[in-house]
N, C-alpha and C positions, 0 to 999 in steps of 0.2 A: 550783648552777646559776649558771655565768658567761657573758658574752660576750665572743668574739672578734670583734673587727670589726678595719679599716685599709682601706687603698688600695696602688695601684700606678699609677704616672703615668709609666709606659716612655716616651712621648712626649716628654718633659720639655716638656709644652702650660702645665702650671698654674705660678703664682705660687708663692711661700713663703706669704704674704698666703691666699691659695686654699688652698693645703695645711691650714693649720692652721686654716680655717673649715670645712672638708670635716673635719676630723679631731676637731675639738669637738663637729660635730652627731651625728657617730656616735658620740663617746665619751658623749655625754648620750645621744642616744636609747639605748644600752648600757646603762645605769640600773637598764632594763627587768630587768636579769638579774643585776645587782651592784651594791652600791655602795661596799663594804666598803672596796675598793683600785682606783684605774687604774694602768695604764702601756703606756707604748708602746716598739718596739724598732725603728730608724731605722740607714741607712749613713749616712756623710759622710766622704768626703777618705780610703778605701779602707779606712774603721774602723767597724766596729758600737755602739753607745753605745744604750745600755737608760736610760728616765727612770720612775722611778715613783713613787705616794707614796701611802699609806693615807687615800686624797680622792674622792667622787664623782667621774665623770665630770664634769658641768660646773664644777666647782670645780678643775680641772688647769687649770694655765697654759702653752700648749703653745708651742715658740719651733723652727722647724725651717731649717736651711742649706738656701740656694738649690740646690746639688746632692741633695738627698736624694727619691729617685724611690718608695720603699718605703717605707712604714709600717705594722705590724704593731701591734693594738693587743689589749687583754684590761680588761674591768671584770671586780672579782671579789665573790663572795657565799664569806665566810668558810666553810668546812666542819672544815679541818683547819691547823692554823698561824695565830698573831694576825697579823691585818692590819696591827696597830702594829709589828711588828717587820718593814720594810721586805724585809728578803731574802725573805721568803715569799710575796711578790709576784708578782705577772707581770706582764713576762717574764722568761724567767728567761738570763742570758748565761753561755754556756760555751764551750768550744773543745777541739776532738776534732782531734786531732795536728797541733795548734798552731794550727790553723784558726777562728774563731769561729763562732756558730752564735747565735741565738736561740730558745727557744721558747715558747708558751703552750697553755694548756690547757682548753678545757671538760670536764666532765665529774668520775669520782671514780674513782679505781681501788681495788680491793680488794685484790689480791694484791703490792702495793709491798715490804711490809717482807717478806715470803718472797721475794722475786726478790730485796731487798741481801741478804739469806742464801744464796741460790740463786747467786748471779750474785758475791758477796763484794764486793760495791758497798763503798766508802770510807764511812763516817759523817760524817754534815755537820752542823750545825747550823740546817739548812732542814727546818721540820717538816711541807710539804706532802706529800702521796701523791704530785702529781702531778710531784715532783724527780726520780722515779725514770725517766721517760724522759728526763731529763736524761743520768743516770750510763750508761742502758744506749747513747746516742749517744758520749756519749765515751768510753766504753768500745770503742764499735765501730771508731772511730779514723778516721771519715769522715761528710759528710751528704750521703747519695744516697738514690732511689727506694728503692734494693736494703737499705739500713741503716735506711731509717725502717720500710718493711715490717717489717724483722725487727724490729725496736723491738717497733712495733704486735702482731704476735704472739705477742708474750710476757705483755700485759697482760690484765687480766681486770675488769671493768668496763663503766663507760659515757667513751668521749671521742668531741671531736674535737680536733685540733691544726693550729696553724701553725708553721711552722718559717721564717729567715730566715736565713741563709748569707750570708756574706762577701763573694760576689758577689753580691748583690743576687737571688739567685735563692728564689722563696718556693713554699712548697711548702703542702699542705691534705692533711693525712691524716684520713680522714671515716673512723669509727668510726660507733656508733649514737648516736649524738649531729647533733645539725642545722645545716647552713651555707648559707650564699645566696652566690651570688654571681654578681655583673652587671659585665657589660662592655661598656661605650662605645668603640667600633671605633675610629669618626672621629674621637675626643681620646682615642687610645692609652692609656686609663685601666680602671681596675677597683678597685668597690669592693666588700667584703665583709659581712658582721654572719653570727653566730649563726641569725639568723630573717630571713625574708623579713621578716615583719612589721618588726621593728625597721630593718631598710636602707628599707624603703618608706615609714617616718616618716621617716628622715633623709634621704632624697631630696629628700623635697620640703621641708626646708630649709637643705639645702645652696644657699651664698649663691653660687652662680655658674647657667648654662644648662649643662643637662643634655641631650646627644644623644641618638638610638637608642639602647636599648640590647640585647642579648642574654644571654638567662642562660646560667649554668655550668652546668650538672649536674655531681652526682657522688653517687655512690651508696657505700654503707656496704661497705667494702672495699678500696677506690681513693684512689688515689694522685695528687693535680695538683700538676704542678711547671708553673709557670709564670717561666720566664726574664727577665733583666734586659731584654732587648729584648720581653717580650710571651708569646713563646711560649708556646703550651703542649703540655706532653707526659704520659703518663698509665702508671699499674701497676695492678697490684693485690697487694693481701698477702689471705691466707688467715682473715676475720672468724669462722669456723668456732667457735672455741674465743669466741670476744665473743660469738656468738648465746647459746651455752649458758650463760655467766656471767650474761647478762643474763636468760634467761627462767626458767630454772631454780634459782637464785639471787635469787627475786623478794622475799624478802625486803628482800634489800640496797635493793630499790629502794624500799622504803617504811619503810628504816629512819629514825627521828627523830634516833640518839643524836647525827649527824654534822653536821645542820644549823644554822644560826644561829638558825633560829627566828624572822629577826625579822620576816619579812614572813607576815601570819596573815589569814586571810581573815576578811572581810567576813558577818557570819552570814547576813547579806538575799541573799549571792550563789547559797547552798545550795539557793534556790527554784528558780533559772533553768530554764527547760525544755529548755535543753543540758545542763545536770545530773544531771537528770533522766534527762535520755536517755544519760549516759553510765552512769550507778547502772544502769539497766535495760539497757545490752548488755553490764555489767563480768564476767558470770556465764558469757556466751561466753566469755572469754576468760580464764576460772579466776580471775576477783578478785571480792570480793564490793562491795557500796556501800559504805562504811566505809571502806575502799580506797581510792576516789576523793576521800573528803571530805579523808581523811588528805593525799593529795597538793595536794589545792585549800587544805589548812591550810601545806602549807610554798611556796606561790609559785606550783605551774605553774597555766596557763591550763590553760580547759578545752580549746583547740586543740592546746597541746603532749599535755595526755593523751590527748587520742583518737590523736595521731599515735602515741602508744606504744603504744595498745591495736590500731592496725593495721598498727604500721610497726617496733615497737620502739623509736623512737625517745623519747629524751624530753632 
């Protein structure tokens, strides 16, 4: 369980001063989902440049050039790869026929090491799952709508991802996994997180005035590319083969071996009468109580599990 959060300041309205107080409150409130590792993945001066370091969020000392409109950020909760050995990190920088790219990841994939078999991916010494839509972008030898779809359908899991390109163009491939994201029209701006919940803590302490704002949608299949000036433009890739991984494979979703463990509930939380109420609908939905305490044992809220018990999501 990580978060992706960042912004987009296509307006070029904010400070550098702005940027990196907007980009701390999100990295901290991120917390919420990681703390293993932060990093962020940033243009400047027509280069991409990744900074990360096995450090909570608020503990990142963040320093960004006045040109730099995009930032891309990721806190992580160790599942696969030590946090202490840096490249396991996100984001992760690569470049598909010669181009640069960034990307990060929520979520977990299961089918990684049979796709570098399937696919004869190069062996690296990055021991994440989530390296492998790394290789299969550079492999593909470009970063479009049409190459992250096919990425995305080749995985078998739970994600979401961000992707950031060379031109400052960033993209959101929503998988069953959860993303927010708001946009202030009148200060050309947008920012993201993982959960509503966690962008709407960091909202309100983001140290500048916050305009209007409108949300994004984007549903579990779809594709947002949103451009250096703003834009946005939309796909979809085929979630078909994700739905089945994730509900029919439910195993994987309440497997322990993978997690860190370190965030362990609260025994007094077990009483709650949302608890309750989720133990008593978990038989709808073919999982028994035990089920849920086990997930309430590794991190999620009770809100992220009800959204899996009706949305898939978690």
């Amino acid at each position: 369980m990580c978060c992706l959060f960042g912004l987009m300041d296509y307006s070029g309205t904010l400070t550098a001063k702005q940027k990196v107080g907007a980009l701390h409150t999100l990295a901290t409130a991120a917390e919420a989902r990681g703390t293993d590792a932060t990093g962020i993945a940033y243009r400047s001066r027509g280069r991409l440049y990744v900074y990360k370091r096995p450090l909570p969020g608020h503990r990142m000392h963040f320093r960004l050039p006045q040109d730099t409109r995009v930032i891309m950020g990721h806190t992580r909760m160790t599942t696969q790869g030590s946090a202490k050995k840096n490249f396991n990190n996100h984001p992760f920088l690569a470049r598909a026929r010669g181009r640069a790219f960034a990307l990060a990841h929520n979520g977990m994939i299961q089918n990684d090491l049979a796709l570098q078999r399937k696919e004869q991916l190069p062996r690296t010494n990055i021991q994440t799952d989530s390296y492998v839509a790394v290789q299969l972008l550079e492999q593909s030898g470009d970063i479009s709508s049409r190459t992250l779809g096919a990425m995305a359908e080749k995985l078998e899991g739970t994600f979401a991802f961000t992707v950031l390109d060379s031109q400052n163009n960033l993209y959101f491939i929503r998988g069953n996994n959860p993303l927010c994201i708001y946009h202030f029209p009148a200060q050309g701006l947008y920012l993201y997180a993982s959960t509503r919940e966690i962008l709407d803590k960091a909202i309100e302490r983001i140290p500048f005035r916050l305009t209007e704002k409108a949300v994004v949608d984007l549903t579990c299949g779809e594709i947002l590319k949103i451009d250096a000036r703003g834009g946005q433009s939309r796909s979809r890739f085929d979630d078909s083969r994700l739905w089945y991984s994730n509900y029919m494979s439910y195993s994987f979703c309440f497997d322990t071996s993978r997690s860190s463990g370190k965030r362990l509930l609260n025994p007094e939380r077990a009483s709650t009468s949302h608890t309750r109420a989720l133990k008593s609908m978990a038989g709808a939905f073919g999982y028994a109580p035990w089920e849920i305490d086990r997930l309430l044992q590794e991190g999620f809220t009770e809100e992220e599990i009800e959204d899996y018990l009706y949305c898939g999501e978690l």
